[in-house]
C-alpha positions as a printed NumPy array, in Angstrom:
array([[ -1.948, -32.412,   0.717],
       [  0.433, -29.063,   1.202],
       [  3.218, -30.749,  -0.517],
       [  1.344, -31.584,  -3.956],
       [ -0.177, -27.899,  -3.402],
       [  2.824, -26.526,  -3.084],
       [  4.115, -29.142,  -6.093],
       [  1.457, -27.775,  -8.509],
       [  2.163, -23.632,  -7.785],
       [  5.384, -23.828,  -8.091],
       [  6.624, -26.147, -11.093],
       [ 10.322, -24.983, -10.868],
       [ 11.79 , -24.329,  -7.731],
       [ 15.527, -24.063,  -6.746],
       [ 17.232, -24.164,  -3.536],
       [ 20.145, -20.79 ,  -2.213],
       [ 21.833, -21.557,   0.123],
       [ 22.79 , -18.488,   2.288],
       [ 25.682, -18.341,   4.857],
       [ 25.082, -16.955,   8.767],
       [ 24.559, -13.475,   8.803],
       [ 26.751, -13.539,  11.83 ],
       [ 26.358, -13.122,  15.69 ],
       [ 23.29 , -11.404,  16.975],
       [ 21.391, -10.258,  13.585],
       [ 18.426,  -8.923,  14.574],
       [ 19.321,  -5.784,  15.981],
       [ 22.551,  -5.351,  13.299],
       [ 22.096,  -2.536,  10.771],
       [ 23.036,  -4.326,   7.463],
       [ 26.772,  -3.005,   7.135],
       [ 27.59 ,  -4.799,  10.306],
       [ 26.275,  -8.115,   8.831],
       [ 29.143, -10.926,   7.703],
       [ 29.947, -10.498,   4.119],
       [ 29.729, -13.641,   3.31 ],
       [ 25.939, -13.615,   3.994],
       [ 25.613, -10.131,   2.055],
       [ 27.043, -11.669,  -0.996],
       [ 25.112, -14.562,  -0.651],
       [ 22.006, -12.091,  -0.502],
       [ 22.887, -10.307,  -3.05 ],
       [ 23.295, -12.973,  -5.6  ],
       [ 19.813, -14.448,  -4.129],
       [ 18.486, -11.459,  -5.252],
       [ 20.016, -10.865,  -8.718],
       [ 18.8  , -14.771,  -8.948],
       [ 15.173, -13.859,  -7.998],
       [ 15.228, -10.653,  -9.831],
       [ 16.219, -12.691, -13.018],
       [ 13.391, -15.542, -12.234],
       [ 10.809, -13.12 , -12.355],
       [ 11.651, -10.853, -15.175],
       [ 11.38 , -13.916, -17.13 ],
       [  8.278, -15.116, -16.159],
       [  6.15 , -12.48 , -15.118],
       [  3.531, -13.62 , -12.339],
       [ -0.216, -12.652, -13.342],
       [ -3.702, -13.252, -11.685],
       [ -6.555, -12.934, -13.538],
       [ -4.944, -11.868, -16.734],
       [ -3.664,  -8.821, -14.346],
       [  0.402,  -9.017, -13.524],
       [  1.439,  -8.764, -10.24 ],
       [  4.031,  -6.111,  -9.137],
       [  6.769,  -6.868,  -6.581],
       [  4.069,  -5.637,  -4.055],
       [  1.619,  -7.854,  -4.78 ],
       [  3.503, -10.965,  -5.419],
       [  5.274, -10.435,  -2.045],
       [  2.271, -10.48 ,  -0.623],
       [  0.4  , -13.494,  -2.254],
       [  3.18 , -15.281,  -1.471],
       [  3.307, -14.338,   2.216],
       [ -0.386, -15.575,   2.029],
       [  0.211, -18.873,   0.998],
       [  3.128, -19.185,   3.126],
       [  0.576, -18.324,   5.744],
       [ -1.71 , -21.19 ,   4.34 ],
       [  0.88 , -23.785,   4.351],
       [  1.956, -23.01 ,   7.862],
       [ -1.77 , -22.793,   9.091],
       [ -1.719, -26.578,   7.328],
       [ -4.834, -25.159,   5.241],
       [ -5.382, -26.483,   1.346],
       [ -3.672, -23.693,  -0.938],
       [ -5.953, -22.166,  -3.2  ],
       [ -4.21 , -18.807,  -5.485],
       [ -7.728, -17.075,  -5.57 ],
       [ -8.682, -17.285,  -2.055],
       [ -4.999, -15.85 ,  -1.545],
       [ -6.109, -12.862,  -3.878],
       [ -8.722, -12.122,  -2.838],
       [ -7.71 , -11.364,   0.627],
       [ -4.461,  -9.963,  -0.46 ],
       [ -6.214,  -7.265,  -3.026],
       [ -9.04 ,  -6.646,   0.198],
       [ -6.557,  -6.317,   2.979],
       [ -3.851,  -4.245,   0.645],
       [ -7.004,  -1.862,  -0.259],
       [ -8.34 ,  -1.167,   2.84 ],
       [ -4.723,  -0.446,   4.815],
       [ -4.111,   2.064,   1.8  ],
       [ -7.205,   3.398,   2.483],
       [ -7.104,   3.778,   5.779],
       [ -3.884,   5.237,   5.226],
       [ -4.837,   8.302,   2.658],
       [ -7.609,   8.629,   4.805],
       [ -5.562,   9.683,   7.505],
       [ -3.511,  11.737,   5.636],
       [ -5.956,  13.781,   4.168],
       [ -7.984,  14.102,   7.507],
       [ -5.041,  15.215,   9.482],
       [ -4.772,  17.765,   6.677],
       [ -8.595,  19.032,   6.586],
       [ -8.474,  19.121,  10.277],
       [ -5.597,  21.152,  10.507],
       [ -6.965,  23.799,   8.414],
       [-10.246,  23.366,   9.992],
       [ -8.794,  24.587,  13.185],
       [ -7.102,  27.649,  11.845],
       [ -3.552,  25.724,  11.231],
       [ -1.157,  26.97 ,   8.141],
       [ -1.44 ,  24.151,   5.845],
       [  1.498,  22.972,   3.191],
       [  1.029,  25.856,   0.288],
       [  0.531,  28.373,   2.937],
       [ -3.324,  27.999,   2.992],
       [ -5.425,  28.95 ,   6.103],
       [ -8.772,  29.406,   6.916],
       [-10.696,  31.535,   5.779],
       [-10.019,  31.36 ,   2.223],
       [-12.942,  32.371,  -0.783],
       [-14.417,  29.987,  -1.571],
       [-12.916,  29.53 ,  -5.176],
       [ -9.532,  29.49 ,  -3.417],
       [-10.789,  27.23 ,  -0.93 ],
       [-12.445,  24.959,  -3.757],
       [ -8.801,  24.73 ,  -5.158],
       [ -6.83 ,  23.542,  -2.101],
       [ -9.611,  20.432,  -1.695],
       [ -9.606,  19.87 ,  -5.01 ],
       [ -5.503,  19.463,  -5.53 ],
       [ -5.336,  17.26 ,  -2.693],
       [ -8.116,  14.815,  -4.134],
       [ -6.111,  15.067,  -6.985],
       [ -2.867,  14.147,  -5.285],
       [ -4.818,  11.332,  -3.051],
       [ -6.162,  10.009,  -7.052],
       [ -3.018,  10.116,  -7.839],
       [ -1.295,   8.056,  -5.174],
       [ -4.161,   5.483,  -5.343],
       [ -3.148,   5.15 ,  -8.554],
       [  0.114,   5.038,  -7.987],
       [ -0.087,   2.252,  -5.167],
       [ -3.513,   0.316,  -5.391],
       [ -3.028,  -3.337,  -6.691],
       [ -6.142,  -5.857,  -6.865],
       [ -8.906,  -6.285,  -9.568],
       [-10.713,  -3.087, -11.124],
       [-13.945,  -3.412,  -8.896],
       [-11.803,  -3.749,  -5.747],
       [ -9.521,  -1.317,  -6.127],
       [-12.628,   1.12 ,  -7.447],
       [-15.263,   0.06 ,  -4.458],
       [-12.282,   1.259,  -1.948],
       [-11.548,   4.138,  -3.986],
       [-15.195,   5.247,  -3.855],
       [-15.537,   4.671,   0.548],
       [-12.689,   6.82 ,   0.652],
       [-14.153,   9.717,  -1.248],
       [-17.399,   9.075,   0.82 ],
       [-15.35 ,   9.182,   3.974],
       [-13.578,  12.619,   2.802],
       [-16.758,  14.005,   1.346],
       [-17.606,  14.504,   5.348],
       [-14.438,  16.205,   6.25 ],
       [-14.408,  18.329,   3.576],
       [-17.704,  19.607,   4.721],
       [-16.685,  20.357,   7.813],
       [-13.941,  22.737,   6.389],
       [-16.418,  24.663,   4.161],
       [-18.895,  25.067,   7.258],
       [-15.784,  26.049,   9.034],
       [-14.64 ,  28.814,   6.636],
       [-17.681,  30.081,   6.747],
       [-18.159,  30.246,   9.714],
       [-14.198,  31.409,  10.807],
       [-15.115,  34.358,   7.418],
       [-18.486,  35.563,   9.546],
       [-16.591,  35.989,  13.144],
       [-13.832,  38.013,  11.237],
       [-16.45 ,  40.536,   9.324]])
């Protein structure tokens, strides 16, 4: 039954009510919204805010960021309105796989666009441009694994062996394109000599 579902997730629940945000809100930019309904948000907020400082939202003994709760929750939101039974570690787990793979998908576009651009002779950010010596070369792919690391880091939510599986088919993935720029410089190095 959704309603005992959603009766056993979520203990202590309140109701906001919030005003209309006026005539024609979906194509409003926020200023042009009725204050009424901004205050109203605002104090939603501050009350949510305030709900979840104090009771910080883990799964499996790791605590969810704002990121990762707002999506969990848009999962079982999803569940209830499919009419499906909730269950928090089915939600999870495709939350943690689906968050994963769009990041990765993401940095591995970035960092493509970036190796192809130098690949073809294009200036990249730093000033670098094929051909470069190899050390030099070594140094531009290795600060922007770094910075991809980094941002993976920075952004990856999910359990240790998800967020490291991705993490390691995105290195795979680069390892390719990164070859192509070394067979590139070498080969850009021989036509200038």
């Amino acid at each position: 039954n959704v309603r005992h579902g959603l009766l056993k997730f979520f203990r202590h629940r309140s109701c906001h009510v919030v005003p209309s945000p006026g005539s024609r809100p979906e194509g409003s930019s926020y200023a042009a919204l009725s204050k009424p309904f901004k205050a109203a948000m605002e104090q939603f907020r501050s009350k949510l805010f305030a709900a979840a400082l104090a009771c910080p939202k883990a799964v499996n003994g790791r605590p969810l960021g704002c990121v990762a709760f707002a999506a969990v929750l848009r999962q079982l939101v999803a569940g209830v309105n499919d009419g499906r039974i909730l269950n928090l570690h089915a939600a999870w787990e495709s939350v943690q796989h689906t968050f994963c793979g769009s990041l990765s998908d993401e940095l591995r576009a970035q960092a493509s666009t970036l190796f192809q651009s130098l690949a073809a002779g294009r200036s990249i950010e730093g000033g670098a441009k094929l051909p470069l010596a190899e050390e030099a070369l070594f140094t531009v792919v290795r600060d922007r694994k770094r910075a991809l690391k980094a941002e993976w880091e920075e952004r990856a939510f999910g359990d240790e062996s998800v967020r490291r599986t991705y993490w390691k088919e995105l290195k795979t993935s680069l390892a390719r394109e990164e070859n192509m720029v070394r067979t590139q410089n070498a080969r850009v190095a021989d036509q200038q000599l």
